[in-house]
N, C-alpha and C positions, 0 to 999 in steps of 0.2 A: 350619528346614531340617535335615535328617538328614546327617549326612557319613556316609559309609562309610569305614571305616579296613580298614588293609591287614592281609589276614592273619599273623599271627606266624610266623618263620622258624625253625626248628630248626634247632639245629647243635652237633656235636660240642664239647662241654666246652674239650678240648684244641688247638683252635683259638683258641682266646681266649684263651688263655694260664692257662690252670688245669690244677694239675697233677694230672693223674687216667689219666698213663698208665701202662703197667703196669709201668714203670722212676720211677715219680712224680714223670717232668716233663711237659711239653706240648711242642705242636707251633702255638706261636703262628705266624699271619700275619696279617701288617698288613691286606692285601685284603679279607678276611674282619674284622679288629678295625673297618675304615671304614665297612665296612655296618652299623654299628650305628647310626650316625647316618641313615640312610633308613629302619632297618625294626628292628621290635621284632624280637628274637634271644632266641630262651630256650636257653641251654644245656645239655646233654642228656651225660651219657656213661652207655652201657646198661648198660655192664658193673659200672659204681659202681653204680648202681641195679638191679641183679641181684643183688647182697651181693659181687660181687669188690671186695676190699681193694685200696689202693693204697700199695706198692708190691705189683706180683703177679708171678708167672711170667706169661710170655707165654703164648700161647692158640695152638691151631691146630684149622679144622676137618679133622674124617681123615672119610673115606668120601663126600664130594661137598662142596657148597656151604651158606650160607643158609636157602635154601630147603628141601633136604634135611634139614638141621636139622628145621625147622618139620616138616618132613611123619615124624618119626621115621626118617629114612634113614638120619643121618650124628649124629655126635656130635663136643663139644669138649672137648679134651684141651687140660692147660696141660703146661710144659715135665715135671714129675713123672709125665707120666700119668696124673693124676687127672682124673677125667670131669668136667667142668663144666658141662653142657650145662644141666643144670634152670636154673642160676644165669643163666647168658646166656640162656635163652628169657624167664626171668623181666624180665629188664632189656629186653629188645624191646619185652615186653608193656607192665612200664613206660613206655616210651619213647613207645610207643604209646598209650598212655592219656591222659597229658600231653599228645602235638599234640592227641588229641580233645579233650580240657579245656579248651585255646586255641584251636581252631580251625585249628592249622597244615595246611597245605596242600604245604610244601615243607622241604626237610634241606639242609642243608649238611654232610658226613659225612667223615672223616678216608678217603683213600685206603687200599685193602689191609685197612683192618684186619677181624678175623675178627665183629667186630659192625656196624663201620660202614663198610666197606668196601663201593665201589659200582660194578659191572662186571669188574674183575676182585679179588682175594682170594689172596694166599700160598696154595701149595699146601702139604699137609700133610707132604708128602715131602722138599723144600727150600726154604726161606724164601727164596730168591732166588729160583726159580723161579713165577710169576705162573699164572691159569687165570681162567677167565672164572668170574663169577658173582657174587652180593653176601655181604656177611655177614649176620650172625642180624638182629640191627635191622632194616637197610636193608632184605632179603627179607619183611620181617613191614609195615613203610610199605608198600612197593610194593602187597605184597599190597591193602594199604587205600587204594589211589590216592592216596599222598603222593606226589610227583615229588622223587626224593633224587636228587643231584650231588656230587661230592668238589671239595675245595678246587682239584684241577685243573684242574678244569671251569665255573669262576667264571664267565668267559663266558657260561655258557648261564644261570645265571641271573641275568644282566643283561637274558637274551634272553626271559627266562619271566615280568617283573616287570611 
């Protein structure tokens, strides 16, 4: 008999308690640590896999979203103003490379952030102020029919399993 096993889940590094954010701690949750126990989890941060260090300056995209990224529209600037954008596309691509090597199908992806940020994204102008759209990562899945969700949004993928 063949079993079929469940595709592998993505998800942000910093969920799980590794520290690989750009202040070089994480953003563990339990919700996220107990799915390991149901479903294989490969841990992912794009922006480590882009060559950003950690600890780094923070990131912002200026001139639109994600996706604007991808399409040469908009660029990422860390707190210096130095352009990072080749370094973060590269980490998508990454990211993106790995679900195809495993077969992932779905992310589990840090809220807000400028790589794995999903639906909305810090706006470039004030970090408190919110705007729709994804970051570099998530817009580069999407693009490849991965279905990403942010830790907020656990629910839906209890709903998508």
């Amino acid at each position: 008999m063949i079993m079929s096993r469940e595709a592998p889940v993505l998800v942000s590094a910093c969920l799980l308690g590794i520290n690989c954010r750009y202040d070089g701690g994480n953003c563990f949750d339990e919700r996220i640590a107990r799915l390991v126990s149901r479903f294989v989890m490969i841990p992912v941060c794009p922006e480590q896999l882009g060559g950003l260090g950690t600890p780094r300056e923070s990131m912002k995209i200026v001139g639109g979203t994600g996706s604007e990224v991808l399409n040469g529209k908009a660029r990422v600037v860390n707190e210096s103003g130095v352009d990072v954008t080749e370094k973060m596309l590269k980490g998508a691509e990454e990211t993106l490379k790995i679900a195809k090597i495993f077969g992932a199908k779905r992310a589990i992806f840090k809220a807000r952030s400028p790589s794995c940020g999903c639906g909305e994204i810090r706006d470039a102008t004030s970090p408190e102020k919110l705007i729709k759209g994804d970051g570099v990562a998530t817009a580069l899945l999407k693009k490849n029919g991965i279905l990403v969700i942010t830790e907020e949004e656990i629910e839906r993928f209890a709903d998508a399993t």
